[in-house]
C-alpha positions in Angstrom: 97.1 -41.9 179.5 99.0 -39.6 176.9 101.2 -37.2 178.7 103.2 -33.7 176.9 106.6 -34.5 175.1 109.5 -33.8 175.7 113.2 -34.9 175.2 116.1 -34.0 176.9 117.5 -30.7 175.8 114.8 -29.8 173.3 111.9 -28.0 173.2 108.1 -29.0 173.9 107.0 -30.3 171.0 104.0 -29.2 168.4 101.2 -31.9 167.3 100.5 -31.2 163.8 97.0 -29.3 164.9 99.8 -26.7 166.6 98.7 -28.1 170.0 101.2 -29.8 172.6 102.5 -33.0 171.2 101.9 -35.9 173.7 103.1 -39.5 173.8 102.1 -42.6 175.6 103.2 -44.2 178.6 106.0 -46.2 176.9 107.5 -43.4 175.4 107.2 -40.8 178.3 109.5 -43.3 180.3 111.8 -43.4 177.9 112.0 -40.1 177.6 112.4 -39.6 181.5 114.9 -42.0 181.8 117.0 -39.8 179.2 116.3 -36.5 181.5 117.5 -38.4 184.1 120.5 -40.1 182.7 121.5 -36.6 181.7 120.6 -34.4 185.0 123.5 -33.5 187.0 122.9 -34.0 190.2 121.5 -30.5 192.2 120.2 -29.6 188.7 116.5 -29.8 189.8 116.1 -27.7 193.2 113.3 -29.5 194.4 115.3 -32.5 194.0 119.1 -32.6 194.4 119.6 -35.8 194.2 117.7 -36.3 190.6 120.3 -37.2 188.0 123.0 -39.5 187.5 125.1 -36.6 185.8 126.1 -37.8 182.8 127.0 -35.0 180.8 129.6 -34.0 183.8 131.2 -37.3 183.0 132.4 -36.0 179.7 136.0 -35.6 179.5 136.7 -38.0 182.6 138.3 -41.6 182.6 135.0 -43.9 182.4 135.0 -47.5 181.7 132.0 -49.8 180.7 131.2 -51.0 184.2 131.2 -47.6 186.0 128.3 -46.4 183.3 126.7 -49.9 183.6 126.9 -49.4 187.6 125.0 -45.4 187.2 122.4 -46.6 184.8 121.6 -49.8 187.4 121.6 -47.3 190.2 119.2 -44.9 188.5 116.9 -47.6 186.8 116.1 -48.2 190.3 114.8 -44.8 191.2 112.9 -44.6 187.7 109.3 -44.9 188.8 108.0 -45.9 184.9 109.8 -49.0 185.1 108.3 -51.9 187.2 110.8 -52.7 189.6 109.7 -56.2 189.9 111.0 -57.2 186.9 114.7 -57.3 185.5 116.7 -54.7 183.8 119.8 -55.4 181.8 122.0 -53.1 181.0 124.6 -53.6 178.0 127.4 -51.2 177.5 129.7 -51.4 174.6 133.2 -49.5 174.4 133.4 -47.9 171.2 137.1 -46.8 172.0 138.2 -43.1 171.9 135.5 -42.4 174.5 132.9 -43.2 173.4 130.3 -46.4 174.6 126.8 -47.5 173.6 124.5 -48.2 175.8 121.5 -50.4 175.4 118.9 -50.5 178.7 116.1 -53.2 178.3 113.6 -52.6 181.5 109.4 -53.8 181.7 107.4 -50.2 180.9 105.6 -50.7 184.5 102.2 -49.1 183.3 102.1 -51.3 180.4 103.9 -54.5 181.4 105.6 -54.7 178.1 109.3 -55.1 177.3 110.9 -52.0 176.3 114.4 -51.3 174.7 116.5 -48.0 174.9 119.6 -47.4 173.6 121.9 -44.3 173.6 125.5 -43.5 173.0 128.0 -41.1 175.0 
């Protein structure tokens, strides 16, 4: 099924026809996994407990494990990622700051392995 597109904090995107862009079922998870990485929590009204908050995070002391532990927590609660399977999470301290994160997780409408990586 090919659902609308849409990444955090942009627009809906255009197909090249002018109509709605839409993406697959591998790439709408990933994309919901970013909106809810970066939802505060109380953000959505009909939902105040969607988001793992990350943009609040900005500015406090964070290590490695305490992002590792909110992206474990919310990989839980993401209904595109079959929950039988395993999901690792990496997170690499870039110092000043800053981490990358790489979340590998099995796309649960397609059973495939899927990769997504982000920084902060």
């Amino acid at each position: 099924m090919n659902l609308i597109s849409h990444v955090f904090g942009g627009d809906i995107l255009l197909d090249s026809s002018g109509g709605i862009a839409v993406v697959d079922e591998p790439t709408a998870t990933q994309q919901s996994i970013l909106r809810r990485l970066c939802t505060n929590p109380g953000g959505y009204l009909w939902s105040l407990d969607y988001g793992a908050g990350a943009p609040a995070m900005i500015g406090s002391p964070i290590t490695a494990a305490m992002i590792q532990g909110v992206i474990a927590e919310q990989m839980a609660m993401e209904t595109g990622v079959d929950q039988s399977q395993p999901v690792t999470t990496t997170v690499t301290d870039n110092g000043g700051g800053s981490f990358t994160c790489l979340i590998q997780y099995t796309d649960a409408a397609t059973q495939t392995q899927q990769a997504l990586s982000y920084a902060t």
